[in-house]
N, C-alpha and C positions, 0 to 999 in steps of 0.2 A: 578433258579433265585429267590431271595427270597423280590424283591422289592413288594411293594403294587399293587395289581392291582384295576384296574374296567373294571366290564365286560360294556359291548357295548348292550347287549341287545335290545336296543330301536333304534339302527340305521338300516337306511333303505337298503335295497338294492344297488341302486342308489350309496349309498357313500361308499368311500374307504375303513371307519372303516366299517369291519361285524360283525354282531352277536357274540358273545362269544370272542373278541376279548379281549386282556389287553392293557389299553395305560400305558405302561414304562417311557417314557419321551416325552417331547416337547421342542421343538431346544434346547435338548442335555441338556435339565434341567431335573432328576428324576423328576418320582412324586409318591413318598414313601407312602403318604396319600390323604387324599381327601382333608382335608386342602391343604398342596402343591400344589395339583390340581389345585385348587381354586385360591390359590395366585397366579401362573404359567399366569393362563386362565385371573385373572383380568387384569395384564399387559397388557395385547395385546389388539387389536383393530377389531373393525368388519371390514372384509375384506381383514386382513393383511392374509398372507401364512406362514405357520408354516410347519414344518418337523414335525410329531409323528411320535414318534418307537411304535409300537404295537407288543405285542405277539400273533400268529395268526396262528394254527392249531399245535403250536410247535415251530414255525418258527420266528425268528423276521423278520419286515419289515418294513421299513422307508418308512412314506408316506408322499405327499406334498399336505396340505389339507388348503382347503381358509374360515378363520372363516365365518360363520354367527351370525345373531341377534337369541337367543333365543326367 
């Protein structure tokens, strides 16, 4: 797969996204760059439920993950 990714790094345990993870899209939107990221993520609302596809040991997987406030 040659989309952009970003690694996960900084997530905790606790949450769906892990460590080294790639997020690929969000409900089914790429996120090619960190700008798209960025515009993707401003849309949305603290507390809405999104789908991310993440790349995850190889593997994709669709999670269903409830924003917070930064």
């Amino acid at each position: 797969m040659s989309a952009w990714s970003r690694s996960t790094r900084e997530a905790r345990p606790t949450r769906p996204v892990r460590p080294g993870d790639i997020v690929v899209s969000i409900n089914g939107t790429a996120t090619p760059s960190l700008q798209v990221l960025g515009a993707v993520l401003a849309d949305l609302q603290v507390g809405e439920t999104v789908t991310v596809t993440v790349i995850s040991g190889g593997d994709e997987r669709r999670l269903q993950v409830t924003l917070g406030k930064l």
